[in-house]
C-alpha positions, 0 to 999 in steps of 0.5 A, spaced: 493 474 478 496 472 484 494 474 492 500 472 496 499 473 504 506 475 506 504 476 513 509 481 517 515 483 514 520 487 515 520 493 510 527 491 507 525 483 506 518 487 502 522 491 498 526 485 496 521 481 494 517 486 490 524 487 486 525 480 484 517 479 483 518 485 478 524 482 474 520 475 474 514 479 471 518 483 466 521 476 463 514 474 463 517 468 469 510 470 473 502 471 472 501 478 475 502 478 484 498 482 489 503 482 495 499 483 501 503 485 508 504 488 515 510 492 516 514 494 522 514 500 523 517 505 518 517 511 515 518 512 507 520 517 503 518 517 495 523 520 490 521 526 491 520 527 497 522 533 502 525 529 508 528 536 512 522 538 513 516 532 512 520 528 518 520 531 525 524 527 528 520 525 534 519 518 532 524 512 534 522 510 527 527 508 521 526 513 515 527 509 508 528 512 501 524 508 496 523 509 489 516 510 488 513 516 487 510 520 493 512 523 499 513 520 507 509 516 509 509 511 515 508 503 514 507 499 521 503 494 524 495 494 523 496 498 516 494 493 511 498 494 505 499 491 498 504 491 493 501 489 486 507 487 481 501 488 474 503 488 468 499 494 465 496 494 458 497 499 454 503 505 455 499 510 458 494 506 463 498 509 469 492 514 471 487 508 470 491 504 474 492 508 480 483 510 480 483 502 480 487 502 487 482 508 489 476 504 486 478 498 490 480 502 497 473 505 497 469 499 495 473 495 501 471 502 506 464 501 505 463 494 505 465 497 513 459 502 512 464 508 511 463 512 506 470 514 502 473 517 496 478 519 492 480 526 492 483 528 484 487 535 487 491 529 491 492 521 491 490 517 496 482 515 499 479 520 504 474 520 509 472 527 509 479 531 510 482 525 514 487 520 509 484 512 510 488 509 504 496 512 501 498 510 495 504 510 492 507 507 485 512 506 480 511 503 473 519 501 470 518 498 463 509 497 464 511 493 471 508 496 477 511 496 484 509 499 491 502 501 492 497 502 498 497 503 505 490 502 508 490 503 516 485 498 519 487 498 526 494 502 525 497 506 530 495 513 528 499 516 533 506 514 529 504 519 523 506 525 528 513 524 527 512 526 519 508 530 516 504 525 511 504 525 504 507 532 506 500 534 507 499 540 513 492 541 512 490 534 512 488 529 518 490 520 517 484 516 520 483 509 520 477 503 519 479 503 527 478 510 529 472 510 525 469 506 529 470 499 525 471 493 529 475 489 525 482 486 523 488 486 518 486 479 517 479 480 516 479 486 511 486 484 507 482 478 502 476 483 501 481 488 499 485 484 495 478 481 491 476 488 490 483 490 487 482 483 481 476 486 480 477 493 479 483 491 475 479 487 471 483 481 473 481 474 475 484 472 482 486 466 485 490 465 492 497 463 492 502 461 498 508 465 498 513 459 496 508 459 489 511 466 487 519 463 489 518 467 497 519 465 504 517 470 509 522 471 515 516 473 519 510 471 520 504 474 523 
């Protein structure tokens, strides 16, 4: 398996990239990837998604229909996020797939001294009733696409112009408002070493012109 620092990306330019690295995968033409970025600010909106009522409207903050599973939830700069493009093993691997991505987030959370968990009523990782890590997915063919979203140092006041996941009774926090000095650049390798080892996948680091990518910005 591959980690590939994207730096940051516009969302379109981390879109692109994950749709040629599923088709690479998919024709067995590349090792399974773990694509790691920022993004610009962005909402996204999952295939089922309830846009009306989940973004308010009070951000100046674009709105992407993607076609993941998931509702709306917002990518920007201090969010460390992960694309793992995985070929999965067996046909029914999805929900261990997905308890993989969890298992890795709360691994990376207590590394930091915070206790986190998954919540089986609803995904992502969670710090008591606020969400440290989102993750949304889709599999075509047994590849995987899309992932997780894990705020280090995110600007918390931008999920208030959505409803998050589509949740009302839940709060959003991160490693920053939680108390931990840290940075994308210092968790990013870690969580990308915890996501190998959940999966059970042997990891070596690769620059983006290994995997055919050349990013257009750059942290």
């Amino acid at each position: 398996m591959l980690a590939v620092d994207c730096g940051r990306l516009t969302y379109a330019d981390g879109l692109r990239w994950q749709r040629a690295l599923v088709s690479a995968r998919r024709a067995d033409a590349v090792d399974d990837v773990l694509l790691s970025c920022e993004h610009e600010p962005v909402y996204t909106a999952g295939r089922h998604a309830d846009v009306a009522a989940h973004v308010l409207g009070t951000r100046p903050i674009p709105v992407v229909a993607v076609d993941r599973g998931g509702d709306v939830t917002y990518h920007g700069p201090g969010q460390l996020v992960v694309y793992p493009i995985v070929r999965l093993r067996a046909r029914r691997a999805v929900r261990a797939y997905v308890e993989a991505l969890e298992e890795a987030c709360v691994r990376t959370a207590a590394a930091y001294g915070i206790v986190a968990r998954p919540d089986r009523r609803r995904t992502g990782v969670w710090v008591g009733g606020e969400k440290l890590a989102a993750i949304g997915i889709r599999v075509e063919d047994g590849v995987t696409s899309h992932g997780l979203a894990f705020n280090v140092t995110t600007d918390l006041d931008d999920f208030a112009g959505i409803v998050p996941c589509g949740i009302r009774d839940a709060g959003v926090c991160s490693l920053a408002s939680l108390g931990v000095a840290t940075t994308v650049a210092d968790v990013g390798p870690r969580l990308l070493v915890e996501l190998a080892r959940a999966l059970d996948r042997d990891l070596r680091f690769a620059s983006p012109d290994e995997v055919g990518m050349t990013p257009r910005v750059r942290r």
